[in-house]
TINU-819724 format. One record per atom (N, C-alpha, C, CB): residue number from 1; chain; residue in three letters; atom name; x, y negated, z negated. Coordinates in nm, 4 decimals. Each point is the difference from the previous one (the first is absolute). Glycine has a CB too. Layout:
BEGIN
<rec NUM; "A"; "ALA"; "CA"; <X; Y; Z>>
...
***
This chain:
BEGIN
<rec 1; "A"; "UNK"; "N"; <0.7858; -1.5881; 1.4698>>
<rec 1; "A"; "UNK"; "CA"; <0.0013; 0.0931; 0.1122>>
<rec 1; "A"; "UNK"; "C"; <0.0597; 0.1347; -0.0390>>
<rec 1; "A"; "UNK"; "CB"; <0.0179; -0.1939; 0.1553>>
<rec 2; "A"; "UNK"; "N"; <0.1016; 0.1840; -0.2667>>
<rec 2; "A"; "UNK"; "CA"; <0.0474; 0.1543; -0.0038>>
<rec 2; "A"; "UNK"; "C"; <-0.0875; 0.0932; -0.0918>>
<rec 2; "A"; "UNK"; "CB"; <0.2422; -0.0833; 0.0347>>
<rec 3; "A"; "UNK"; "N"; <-0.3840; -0.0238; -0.1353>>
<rec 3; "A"; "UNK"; "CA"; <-0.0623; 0.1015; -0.0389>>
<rec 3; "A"; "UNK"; "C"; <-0.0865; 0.1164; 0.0065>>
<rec 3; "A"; "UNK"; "CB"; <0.0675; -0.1436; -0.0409>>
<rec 4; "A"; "UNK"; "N"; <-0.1457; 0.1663; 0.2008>>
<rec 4; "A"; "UNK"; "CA"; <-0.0497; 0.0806; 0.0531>>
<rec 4; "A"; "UNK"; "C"; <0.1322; 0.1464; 0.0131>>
<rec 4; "A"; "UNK"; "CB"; <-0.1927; -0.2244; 0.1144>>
<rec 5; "A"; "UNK"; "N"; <0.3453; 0.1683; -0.0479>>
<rec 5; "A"; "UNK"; "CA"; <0.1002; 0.0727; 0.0147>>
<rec 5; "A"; "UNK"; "C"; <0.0503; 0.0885; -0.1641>>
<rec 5; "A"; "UNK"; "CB"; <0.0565; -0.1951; 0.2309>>
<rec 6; "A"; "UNK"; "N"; <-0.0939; 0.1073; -0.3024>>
<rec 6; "A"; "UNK"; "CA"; <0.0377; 0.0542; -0.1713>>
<rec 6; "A"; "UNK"; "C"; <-0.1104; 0.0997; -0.0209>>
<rec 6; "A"; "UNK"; "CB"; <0.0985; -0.2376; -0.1220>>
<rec 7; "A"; "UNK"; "N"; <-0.2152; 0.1943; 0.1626>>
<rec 7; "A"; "UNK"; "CA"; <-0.1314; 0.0758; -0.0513>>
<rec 7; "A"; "UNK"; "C"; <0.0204; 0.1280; 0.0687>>
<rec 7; "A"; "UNK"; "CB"; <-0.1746; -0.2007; -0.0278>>
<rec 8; "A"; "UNK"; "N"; <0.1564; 0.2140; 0.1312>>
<rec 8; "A"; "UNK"; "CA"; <0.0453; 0.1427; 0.0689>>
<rec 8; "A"; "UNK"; "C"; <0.1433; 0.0582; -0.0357>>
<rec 8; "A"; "UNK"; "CB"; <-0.1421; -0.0755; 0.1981>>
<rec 9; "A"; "UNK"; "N"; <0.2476; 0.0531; -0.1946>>
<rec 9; "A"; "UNK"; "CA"; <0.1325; 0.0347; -0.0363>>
<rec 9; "A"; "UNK"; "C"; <-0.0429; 0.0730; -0.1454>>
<rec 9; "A"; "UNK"; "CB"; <0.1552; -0.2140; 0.1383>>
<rec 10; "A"; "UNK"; "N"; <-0.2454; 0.1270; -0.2116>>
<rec 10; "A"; "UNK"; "CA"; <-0.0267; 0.0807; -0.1246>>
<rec 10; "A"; "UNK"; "C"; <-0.1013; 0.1144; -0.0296>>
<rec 10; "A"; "UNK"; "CB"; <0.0718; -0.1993; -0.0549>>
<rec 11; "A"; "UNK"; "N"; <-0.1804; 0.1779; 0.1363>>
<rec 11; "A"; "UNK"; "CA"; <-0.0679; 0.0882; 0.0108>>
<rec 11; "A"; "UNK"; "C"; <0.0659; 0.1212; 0.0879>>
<rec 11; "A"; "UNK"; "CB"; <-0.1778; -0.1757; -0.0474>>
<rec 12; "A"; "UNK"; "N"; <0.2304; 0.1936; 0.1595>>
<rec 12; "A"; "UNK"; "CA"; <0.0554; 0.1066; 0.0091>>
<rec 12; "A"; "UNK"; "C"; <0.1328; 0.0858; -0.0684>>
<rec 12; "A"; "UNK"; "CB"; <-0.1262; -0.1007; 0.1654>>
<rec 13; "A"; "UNK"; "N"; <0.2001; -0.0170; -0.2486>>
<rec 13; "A"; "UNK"; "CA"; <0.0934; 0.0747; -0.1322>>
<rec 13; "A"; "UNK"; "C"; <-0.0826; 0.0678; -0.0481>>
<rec 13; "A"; "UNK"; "CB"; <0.1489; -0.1519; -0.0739>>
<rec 14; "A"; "UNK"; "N"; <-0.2495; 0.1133; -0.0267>>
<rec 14; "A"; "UNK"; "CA"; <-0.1081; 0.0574; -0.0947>>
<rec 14; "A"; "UNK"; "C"; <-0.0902; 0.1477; 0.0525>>
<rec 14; "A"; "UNK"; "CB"; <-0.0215; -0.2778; -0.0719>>
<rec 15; "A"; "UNK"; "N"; <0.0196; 0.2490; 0.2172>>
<rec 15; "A"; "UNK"; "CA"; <-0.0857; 0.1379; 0.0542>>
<rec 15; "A"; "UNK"; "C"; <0.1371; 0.0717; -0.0098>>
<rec 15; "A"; "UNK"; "CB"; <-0.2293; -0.0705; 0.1918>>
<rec 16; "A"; "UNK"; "N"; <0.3507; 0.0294; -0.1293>>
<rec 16; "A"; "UNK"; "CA"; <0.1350; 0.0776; -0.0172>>
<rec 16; "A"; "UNK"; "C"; <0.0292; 0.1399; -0.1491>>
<rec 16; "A"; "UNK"; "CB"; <0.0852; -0.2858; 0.1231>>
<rec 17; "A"; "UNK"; "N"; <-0.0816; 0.1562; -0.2319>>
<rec 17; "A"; "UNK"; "CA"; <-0.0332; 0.0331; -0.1101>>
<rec 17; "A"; "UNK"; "C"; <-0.0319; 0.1000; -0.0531>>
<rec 17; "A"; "UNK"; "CB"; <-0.0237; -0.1455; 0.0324>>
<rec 18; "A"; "UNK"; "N"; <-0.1269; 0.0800; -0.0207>>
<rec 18; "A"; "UNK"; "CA"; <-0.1288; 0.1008; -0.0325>>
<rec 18; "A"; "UNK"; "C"; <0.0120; 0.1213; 0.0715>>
<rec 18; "A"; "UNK"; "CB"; <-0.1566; -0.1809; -0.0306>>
<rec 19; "A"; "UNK"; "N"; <0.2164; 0.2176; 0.1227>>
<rec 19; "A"; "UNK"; "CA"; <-0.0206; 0.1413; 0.1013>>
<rec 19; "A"; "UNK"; "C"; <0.0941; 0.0829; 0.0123>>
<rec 19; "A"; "UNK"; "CB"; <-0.1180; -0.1046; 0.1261>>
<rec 20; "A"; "UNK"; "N"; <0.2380; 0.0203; -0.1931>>
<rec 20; "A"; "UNK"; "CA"; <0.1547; 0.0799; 0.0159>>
<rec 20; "A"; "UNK"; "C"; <-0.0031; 0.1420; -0.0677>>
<rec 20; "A"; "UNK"; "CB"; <0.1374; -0.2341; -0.0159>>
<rec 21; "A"; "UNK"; "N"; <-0.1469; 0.2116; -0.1640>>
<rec 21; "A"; "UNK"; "CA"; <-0.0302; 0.0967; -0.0448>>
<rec 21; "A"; "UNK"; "C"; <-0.0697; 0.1278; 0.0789>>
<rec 21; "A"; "UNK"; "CB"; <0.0124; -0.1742; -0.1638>>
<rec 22; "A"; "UNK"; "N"; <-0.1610; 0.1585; 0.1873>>
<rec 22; "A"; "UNK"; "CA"; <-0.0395; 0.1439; 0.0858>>
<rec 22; "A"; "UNK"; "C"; <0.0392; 0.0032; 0.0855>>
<rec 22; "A"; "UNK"; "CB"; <-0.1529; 0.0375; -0.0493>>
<rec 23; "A"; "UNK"; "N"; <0.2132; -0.1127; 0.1142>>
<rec 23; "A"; "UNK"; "CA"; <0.0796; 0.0661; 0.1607>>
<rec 23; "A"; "UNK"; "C"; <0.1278; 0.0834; -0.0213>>
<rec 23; "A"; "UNK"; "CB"; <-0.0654; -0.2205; 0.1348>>
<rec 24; "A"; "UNK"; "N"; <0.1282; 0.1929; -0.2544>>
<rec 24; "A"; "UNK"; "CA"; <0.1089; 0.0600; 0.0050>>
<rec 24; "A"; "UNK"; "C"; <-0.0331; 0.1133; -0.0736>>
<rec 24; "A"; "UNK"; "CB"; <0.1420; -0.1863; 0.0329>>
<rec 25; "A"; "UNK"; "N"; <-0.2443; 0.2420; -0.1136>>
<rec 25; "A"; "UNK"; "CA"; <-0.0220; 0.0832; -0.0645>>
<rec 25; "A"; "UNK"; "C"; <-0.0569; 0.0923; 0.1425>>
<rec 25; "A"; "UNK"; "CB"; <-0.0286; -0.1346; -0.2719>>
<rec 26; "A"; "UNK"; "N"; <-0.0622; 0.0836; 0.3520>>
<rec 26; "A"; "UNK"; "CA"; <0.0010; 0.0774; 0.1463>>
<rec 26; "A"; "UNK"; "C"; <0.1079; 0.0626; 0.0819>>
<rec 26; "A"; "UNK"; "CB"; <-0.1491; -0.1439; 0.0051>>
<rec 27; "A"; "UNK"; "N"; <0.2686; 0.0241; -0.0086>>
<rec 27; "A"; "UNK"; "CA"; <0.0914; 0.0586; 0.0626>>
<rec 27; "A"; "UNK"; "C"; <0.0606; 0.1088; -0.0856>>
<rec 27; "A"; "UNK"; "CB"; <0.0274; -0.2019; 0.1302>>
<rec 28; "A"; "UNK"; "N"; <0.0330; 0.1685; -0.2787>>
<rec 28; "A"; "UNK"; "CA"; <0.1056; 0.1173; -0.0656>>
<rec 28; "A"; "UNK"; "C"; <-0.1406; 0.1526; -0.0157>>
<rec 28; "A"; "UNK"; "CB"; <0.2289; -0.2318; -0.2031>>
<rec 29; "A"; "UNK"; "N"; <-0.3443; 0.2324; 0.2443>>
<rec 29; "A"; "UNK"; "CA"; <-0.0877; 0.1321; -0.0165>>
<rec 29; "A"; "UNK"; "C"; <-0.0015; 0.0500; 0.1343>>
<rec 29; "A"; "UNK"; "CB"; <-0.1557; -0.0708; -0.1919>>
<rec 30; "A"; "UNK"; "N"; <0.1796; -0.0007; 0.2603>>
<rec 30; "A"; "UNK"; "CA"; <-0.0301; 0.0463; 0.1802>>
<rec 30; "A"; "UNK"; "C"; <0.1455; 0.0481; 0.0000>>
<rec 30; "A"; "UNK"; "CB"; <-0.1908; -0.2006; 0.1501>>
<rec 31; "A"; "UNK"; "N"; <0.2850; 0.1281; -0.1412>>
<rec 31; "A"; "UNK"; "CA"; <0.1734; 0.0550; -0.0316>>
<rec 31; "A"; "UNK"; "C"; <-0.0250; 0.1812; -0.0433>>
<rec 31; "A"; "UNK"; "CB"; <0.1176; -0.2963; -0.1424>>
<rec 32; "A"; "UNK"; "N"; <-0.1584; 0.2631; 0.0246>>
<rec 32; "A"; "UNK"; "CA"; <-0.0165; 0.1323; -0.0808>>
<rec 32; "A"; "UNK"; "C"; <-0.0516; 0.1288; 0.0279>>
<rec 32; "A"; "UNK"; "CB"; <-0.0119; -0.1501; -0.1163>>
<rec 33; "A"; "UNK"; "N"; <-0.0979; 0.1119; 0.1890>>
<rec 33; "A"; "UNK"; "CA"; <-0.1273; 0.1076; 0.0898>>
<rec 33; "A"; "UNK"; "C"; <0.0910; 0.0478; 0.0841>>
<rec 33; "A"; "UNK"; "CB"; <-0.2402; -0.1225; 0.0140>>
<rec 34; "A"; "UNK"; "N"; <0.2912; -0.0085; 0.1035>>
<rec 34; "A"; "UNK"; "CA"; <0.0830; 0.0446; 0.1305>>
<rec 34; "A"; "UNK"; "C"; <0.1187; 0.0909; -0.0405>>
<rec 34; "A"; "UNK"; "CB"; <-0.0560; -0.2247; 0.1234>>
<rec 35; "A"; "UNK"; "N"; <0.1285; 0.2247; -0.2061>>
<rec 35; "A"; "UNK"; "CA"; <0.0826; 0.0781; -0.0277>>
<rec 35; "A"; "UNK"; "C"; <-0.0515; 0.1307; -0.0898>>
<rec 35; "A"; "UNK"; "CB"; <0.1460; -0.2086; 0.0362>>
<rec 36; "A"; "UNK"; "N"; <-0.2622; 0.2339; -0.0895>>
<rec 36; "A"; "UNK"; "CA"; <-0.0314; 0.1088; -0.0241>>
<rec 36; "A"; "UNK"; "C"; <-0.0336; 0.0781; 0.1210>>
<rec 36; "A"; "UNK"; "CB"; <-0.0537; -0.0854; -0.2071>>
<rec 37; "A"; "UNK"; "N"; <-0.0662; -0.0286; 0.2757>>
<rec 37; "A"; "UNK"; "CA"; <-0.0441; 0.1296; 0.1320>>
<rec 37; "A"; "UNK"; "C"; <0.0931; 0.0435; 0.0590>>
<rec 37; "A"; "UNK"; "CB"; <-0.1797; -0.0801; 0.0657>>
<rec 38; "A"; "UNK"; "N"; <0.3389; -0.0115; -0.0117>>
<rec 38; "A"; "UNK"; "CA"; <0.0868; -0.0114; 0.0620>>
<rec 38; "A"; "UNK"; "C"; <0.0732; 0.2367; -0.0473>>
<rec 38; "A"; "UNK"; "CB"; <0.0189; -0.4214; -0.0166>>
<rec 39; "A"; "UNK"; "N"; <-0.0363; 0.3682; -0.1269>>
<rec 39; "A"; "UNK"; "CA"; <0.1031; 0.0721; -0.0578>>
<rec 39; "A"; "UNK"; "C"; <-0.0957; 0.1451; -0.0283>>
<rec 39; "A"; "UNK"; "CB"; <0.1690; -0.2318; -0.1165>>
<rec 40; "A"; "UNK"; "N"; <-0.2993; 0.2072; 0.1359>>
<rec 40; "A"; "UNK"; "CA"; <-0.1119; 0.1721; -0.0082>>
<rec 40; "A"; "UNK"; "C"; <-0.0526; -0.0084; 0.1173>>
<rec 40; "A"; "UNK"; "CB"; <-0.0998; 0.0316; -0.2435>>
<rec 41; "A"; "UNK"; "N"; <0.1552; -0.1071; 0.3194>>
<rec 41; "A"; "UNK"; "CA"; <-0.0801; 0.0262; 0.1612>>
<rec 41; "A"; "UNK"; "C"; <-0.1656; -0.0125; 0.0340>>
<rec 41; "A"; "UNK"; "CB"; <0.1926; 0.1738; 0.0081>>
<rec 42; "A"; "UNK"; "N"; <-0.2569; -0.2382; -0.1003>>
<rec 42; "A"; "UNK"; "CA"; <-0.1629; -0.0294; 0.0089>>
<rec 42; "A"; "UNK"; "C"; <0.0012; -0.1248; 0.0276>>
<rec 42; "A"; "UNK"; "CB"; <-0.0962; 0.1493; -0.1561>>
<rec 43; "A"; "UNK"; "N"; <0.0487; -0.1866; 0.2907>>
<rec 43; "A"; "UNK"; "CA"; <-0.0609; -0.1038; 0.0701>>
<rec 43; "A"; "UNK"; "C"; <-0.1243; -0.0125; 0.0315>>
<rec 43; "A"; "UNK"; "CB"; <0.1710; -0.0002; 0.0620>>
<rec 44; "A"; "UNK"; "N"; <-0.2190; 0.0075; -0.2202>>
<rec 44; "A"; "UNK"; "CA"; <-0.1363; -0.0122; 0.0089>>
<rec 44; "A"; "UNK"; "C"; <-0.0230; -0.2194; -0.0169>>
<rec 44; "A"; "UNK"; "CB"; <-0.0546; 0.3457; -0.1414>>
<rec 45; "A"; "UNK"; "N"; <-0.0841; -0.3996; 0.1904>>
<rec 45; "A"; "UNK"; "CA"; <0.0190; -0.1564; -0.0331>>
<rec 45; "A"; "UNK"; "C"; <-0.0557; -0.0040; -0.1859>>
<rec 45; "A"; "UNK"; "CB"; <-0.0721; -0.1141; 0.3188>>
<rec 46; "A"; "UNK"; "N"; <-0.0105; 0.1990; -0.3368>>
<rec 46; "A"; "UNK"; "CA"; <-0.0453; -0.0657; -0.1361>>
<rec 46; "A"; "UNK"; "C"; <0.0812; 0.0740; -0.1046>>
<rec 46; "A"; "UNK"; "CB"; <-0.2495; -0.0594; 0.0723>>
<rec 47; "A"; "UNK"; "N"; <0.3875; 0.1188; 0.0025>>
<rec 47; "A"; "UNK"; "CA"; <0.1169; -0.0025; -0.0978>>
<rec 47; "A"; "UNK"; "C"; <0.0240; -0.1212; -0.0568>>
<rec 47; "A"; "UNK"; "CB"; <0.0977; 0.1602; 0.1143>>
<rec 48; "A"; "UNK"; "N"; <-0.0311; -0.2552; -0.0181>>
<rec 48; "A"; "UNK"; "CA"; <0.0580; -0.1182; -0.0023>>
<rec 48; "A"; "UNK"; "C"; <-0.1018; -0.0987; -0.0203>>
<rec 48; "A"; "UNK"; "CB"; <0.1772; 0.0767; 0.1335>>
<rec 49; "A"; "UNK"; "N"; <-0.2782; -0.0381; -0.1069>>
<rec 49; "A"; "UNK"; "CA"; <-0.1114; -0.1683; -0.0257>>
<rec 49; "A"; "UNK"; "C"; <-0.0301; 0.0300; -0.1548>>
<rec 49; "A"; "UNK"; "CB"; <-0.1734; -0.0457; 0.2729>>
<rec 50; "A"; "UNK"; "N"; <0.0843; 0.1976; -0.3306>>
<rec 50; "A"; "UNK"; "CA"; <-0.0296; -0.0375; -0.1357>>
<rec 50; "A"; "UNK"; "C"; <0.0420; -0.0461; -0.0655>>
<rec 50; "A"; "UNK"; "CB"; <-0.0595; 0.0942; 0.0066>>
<rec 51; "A"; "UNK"; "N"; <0.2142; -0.0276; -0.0233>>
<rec 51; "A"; "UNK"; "CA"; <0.1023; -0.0932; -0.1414>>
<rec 51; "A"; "UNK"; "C"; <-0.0008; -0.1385; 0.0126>>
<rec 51; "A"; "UNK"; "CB"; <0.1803; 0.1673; -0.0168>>
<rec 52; "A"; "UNK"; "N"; <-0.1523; -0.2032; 0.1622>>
<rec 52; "A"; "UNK"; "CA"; <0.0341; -0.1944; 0.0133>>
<rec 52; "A"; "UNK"; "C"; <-0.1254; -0.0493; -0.0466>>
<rec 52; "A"; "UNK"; "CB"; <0.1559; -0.0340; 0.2310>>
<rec 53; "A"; "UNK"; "N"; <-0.3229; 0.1207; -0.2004>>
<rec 53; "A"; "UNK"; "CA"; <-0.1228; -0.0793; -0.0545>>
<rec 53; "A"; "UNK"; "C"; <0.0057; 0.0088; -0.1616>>
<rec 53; "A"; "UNK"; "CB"; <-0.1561; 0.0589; 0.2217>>
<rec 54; "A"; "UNK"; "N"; <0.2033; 0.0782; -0.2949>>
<rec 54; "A"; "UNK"; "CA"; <-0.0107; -0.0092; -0.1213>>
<rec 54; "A"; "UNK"; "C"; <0.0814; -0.0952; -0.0705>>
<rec 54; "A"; "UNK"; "CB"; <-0.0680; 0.2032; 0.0295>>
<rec 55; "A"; "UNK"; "N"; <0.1822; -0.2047; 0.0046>>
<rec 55; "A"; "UNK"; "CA"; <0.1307; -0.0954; 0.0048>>
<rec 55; "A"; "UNK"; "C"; <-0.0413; -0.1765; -0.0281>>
<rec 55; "A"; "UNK"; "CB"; <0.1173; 0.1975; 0.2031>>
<rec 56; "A"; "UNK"; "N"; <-0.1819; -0.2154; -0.0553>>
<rec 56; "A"; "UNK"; "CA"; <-0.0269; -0.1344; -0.0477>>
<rec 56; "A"; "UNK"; "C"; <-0.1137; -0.0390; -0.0695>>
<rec 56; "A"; "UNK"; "CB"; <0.1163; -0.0371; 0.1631>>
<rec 57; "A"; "UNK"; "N"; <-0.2116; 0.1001; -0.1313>>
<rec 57; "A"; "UNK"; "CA"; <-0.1063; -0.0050; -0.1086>>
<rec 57; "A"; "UNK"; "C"; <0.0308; -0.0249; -0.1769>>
<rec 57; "A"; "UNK"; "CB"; <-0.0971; 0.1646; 0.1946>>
<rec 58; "A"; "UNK"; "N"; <0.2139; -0.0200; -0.2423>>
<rec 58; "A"; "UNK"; "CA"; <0.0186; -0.0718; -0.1253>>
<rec 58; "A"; "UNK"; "C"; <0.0850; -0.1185; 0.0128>>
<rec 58; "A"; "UNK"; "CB"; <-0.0285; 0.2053; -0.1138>>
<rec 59; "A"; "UNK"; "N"; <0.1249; -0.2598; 0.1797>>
<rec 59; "A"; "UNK"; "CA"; <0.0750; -0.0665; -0.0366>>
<rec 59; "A"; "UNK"; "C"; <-0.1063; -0.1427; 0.0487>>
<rec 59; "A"; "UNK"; "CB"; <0.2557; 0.1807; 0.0077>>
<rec 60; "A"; "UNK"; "N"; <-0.3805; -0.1624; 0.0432>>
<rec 60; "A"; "UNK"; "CA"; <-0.0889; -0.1551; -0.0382>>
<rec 60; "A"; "UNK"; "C"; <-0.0377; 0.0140; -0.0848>>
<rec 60; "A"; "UNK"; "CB"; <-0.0721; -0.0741; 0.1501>>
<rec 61; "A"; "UNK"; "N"; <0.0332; 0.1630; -0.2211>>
<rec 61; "A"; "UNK"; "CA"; <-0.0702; 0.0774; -0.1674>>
<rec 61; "A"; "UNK"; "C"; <0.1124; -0.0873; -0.0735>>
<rec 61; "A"; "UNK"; "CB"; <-0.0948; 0.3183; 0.0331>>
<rec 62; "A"; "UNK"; "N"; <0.2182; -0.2232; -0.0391>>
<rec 62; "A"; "UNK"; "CA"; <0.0787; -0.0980; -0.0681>>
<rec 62; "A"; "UNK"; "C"; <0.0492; -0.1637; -0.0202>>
<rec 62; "A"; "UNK"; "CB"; <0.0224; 0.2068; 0.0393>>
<rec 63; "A"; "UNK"; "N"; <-0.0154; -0.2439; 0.1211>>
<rec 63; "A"; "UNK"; "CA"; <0.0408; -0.1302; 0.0281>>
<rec 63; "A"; "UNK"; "C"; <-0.1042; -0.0921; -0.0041>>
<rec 63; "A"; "UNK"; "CB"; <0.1656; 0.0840; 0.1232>>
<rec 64; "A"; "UNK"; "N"; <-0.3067; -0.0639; -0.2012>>
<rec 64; "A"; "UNK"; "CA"; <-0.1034; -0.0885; 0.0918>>
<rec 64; "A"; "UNK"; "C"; <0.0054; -0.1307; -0.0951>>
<rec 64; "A"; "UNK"; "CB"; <-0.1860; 0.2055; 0.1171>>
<rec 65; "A"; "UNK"; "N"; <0.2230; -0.2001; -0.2495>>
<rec 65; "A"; "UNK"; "CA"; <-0.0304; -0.1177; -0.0690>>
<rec 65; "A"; "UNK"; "C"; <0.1353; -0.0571; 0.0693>>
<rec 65; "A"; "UNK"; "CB"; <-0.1552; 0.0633; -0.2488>>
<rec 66; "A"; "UNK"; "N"; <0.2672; -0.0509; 0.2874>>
<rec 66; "A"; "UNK"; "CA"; <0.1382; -0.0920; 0.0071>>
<rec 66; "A"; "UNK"; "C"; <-0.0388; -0.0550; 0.1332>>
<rec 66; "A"; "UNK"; "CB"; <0.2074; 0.1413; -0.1361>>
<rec 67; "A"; "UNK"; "N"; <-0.2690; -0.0461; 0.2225>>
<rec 67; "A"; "UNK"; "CA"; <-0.0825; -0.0654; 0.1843>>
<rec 67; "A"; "UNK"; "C"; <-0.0753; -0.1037; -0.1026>>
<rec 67; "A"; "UNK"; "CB"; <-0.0814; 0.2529; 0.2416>>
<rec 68; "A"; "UNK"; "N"; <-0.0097; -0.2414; -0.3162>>
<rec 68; "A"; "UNK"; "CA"; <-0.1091; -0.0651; 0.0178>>
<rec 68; "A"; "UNK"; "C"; <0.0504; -0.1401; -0.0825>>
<rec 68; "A"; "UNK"; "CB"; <-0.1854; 0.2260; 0.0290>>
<rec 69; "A"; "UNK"; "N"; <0.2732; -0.1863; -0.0950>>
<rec 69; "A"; "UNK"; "CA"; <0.0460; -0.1296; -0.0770>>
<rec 69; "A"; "UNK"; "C"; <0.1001; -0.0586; 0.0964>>
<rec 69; "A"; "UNK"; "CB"; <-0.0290; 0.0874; -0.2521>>
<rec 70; "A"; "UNK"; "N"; <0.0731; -0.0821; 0.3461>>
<rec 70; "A"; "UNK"; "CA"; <0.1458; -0.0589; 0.1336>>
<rec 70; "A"; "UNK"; "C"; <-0.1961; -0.0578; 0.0292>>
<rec 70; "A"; "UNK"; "CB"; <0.3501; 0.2330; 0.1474>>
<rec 71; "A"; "UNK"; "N"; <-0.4242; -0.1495; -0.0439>>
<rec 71; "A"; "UNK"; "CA"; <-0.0599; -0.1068; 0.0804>>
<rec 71; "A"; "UNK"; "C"; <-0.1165; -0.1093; -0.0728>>
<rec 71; "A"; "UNK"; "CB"; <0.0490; 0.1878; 0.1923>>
<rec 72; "A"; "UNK"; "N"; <-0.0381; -0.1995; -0.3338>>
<rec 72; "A"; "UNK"; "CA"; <-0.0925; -0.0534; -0.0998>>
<rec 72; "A"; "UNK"; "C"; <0.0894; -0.1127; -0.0336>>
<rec 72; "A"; "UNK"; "CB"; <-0.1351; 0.2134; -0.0936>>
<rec 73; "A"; "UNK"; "N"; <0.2350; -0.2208; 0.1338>>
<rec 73; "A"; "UNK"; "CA"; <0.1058; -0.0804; -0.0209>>
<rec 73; "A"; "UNK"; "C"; <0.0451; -0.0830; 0.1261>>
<rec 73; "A"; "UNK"; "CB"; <0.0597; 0.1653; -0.1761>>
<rec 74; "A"; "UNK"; "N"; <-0.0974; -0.0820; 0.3089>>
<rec 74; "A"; "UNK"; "CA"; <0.0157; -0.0692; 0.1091>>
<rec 74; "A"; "UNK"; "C"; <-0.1291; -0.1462; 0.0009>>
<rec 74; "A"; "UNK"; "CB"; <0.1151; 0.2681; 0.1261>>
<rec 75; "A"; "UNK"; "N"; <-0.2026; -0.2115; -0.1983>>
<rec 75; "A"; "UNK"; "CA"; <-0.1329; -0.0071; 0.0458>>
<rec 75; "A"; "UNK"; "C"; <-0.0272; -0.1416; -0.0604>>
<rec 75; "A"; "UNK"; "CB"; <-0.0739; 0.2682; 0.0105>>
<rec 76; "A"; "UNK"; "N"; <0.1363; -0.2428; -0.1657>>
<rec 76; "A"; "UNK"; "CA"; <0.0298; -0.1626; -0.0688>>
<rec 76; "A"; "UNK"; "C"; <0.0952; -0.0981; 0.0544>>
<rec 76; "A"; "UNK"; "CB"; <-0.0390; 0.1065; -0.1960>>
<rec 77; "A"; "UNK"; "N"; <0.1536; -0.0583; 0.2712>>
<rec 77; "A"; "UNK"; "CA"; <0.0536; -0.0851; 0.0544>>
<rec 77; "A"; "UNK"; "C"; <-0.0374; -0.0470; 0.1512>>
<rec 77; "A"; "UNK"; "CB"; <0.1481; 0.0830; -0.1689>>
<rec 78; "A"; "UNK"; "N"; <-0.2333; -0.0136; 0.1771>>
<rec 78; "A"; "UNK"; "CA"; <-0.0644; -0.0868; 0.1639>>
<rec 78; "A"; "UNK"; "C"; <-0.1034; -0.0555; -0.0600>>
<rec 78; "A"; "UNK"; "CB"; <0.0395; 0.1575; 0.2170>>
<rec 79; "A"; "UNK"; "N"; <-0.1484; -0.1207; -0.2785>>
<rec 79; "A"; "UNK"; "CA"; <-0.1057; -0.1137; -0.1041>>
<rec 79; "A"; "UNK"; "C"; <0.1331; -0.1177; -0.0321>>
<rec 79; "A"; "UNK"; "CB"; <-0.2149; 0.2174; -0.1703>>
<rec 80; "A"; "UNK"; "N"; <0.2561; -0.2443; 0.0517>>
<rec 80; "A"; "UNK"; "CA"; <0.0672; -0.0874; -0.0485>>
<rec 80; "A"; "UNK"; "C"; <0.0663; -0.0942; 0.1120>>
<rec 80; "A"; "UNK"; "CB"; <0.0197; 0.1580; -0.1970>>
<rec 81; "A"; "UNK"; "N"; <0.0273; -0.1622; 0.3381>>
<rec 81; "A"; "UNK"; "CA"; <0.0051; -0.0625; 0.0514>>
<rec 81; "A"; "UNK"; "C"; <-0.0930; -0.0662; 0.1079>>
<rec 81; "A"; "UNK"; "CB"; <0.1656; 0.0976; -0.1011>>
<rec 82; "A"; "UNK"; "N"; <-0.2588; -0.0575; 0.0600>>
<rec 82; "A"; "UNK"; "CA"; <-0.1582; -0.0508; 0.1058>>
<rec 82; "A"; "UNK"; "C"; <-0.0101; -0.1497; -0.0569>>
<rec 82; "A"; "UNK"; "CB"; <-0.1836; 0.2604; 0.0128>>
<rec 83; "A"; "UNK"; "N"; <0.1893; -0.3520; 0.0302>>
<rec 83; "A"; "UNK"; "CA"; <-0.0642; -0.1516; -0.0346>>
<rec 83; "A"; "UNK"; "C"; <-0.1101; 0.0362; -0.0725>>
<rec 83; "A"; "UNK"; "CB"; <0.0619; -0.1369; 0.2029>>
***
């Protein structure tokens, strides 16, 4: 009975995981923007949106084999326990 409760508990660590990296690279670039516009007074939106899109974009460029190897790894351990 607790293995359906294990299977999810793990699958949402792993999406955890997998997503932390670009979220926080979103947050410390949005931080960054807000306190520039803050500090030159331009409240324009595709101040603050381009950098966070360029932002996370490379950092999946960068991160994609370590994502792809966490959920390639999730992926054997939910196979490997199938009857």
């Amino acid at each position: 009975m607790d293995a359906p409760v294990d299977l999810v508990q793990s699958a949402i660590l792993t999406a955890l995981v997998v997503a932390a990296p670009v979220l926080l690279v979103a947050v410390v670039v949005g931080l960054l923007t807000a306190v520039a516009q803050a500090a030159t007074q331009v409240q324009d939106q595709a101040v603050s949106a381009v950098p966070k899109l360029v932002a996370c974009g490379l950092a999946v460029l960068v991160l994609a084999g370590w994502m792809v190897s966490k959920l390639v790894s999730f992926a054997q351990q939910l196979f490997a326990g199938v009857p």
